[in-house]
N, C-alpha and C positions, 0 to 999 in steps of 0.2 A: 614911222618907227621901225627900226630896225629889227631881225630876227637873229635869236642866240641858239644855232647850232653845237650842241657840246654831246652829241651822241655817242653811242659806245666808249664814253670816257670812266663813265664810275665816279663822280664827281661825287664828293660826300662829307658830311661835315660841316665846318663852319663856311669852309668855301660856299657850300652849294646855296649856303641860307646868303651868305653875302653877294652872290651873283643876283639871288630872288631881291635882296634888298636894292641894290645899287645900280642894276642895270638896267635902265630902260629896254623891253622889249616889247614888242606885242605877237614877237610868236618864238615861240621855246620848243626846245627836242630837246627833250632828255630819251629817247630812244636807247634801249639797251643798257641801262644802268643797274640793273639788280634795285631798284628801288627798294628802301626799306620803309618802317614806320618811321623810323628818326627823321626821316628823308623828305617821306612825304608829308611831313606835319608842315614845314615850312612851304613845299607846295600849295598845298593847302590853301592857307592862309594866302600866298600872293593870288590865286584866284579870285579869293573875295578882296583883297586891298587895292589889288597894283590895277588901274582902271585902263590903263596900253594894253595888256595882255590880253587878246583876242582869242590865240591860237598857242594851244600846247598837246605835246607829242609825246604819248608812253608809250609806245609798243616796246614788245618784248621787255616787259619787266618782271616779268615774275611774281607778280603783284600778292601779297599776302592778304588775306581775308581781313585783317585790322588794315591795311593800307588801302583798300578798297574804299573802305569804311571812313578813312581820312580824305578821301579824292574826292568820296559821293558828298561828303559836307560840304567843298570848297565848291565842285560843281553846281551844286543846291543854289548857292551861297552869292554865287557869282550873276551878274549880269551884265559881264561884259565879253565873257567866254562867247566867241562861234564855234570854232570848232575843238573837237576836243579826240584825240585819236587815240584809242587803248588797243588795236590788234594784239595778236599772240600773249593775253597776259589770260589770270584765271578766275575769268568773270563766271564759273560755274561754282564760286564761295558763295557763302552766307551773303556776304554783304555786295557780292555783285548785281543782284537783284535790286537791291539800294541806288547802286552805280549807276544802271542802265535805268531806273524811273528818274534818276537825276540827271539825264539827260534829255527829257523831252522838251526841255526850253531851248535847245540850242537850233541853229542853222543846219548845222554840218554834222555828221558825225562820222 
């Protein structure tokens, strides 16, 4: 399966749910997007459905303490995630601590 590079683009809105919906991947960047909550809810959710999807990429998002909180459910959520990449975001919220126990299942991190 193929990888969707779409980094530092700001992809957002119905596009970004329609890429999660329709494109086969099994490894994603969204790297650099200003992630939001609207944003990350359909992330989210392709973690736990879309069973390709191995490998996904936030760094540098800026991650909001509710977006955390939406990532660590899909991470939870997921068993087909290995790796899962959040450098430079702000895992020192509320709900990074959520984030980071939702990650002791994986491979990689």
């Amino acid at each position: 399966m193929p990888g969707l590079n779409i980094d530092n683009n700001q992809v957002a809105g119905s596009t970004l749910k329609e890429l999660l919906v329709d494109v086969p991947t099994s490894k994603l960047n969204l790297v650099k997007h200003k992630l939001t909550e609207q944003q990350c809810d359909p992330i989210r959710h392709s973690m736990v459905t879309k069973k390709d999807l191995q490998q996904i990429y936030l760094t540098q998002n800026e991650l909001t303490n509710e977006a955390l909180g939406m990532l660590a459910e899909g991470v939870a959520a997921s068993v087909h995630l290995t790796i899962v990449s959040v450098s430079h975001n702000n895992l020192h919220q509320q709900n990074g601590t959520k984030f980071m126990r939702a990650l002791k299942n994986l491979k990689q991190i």
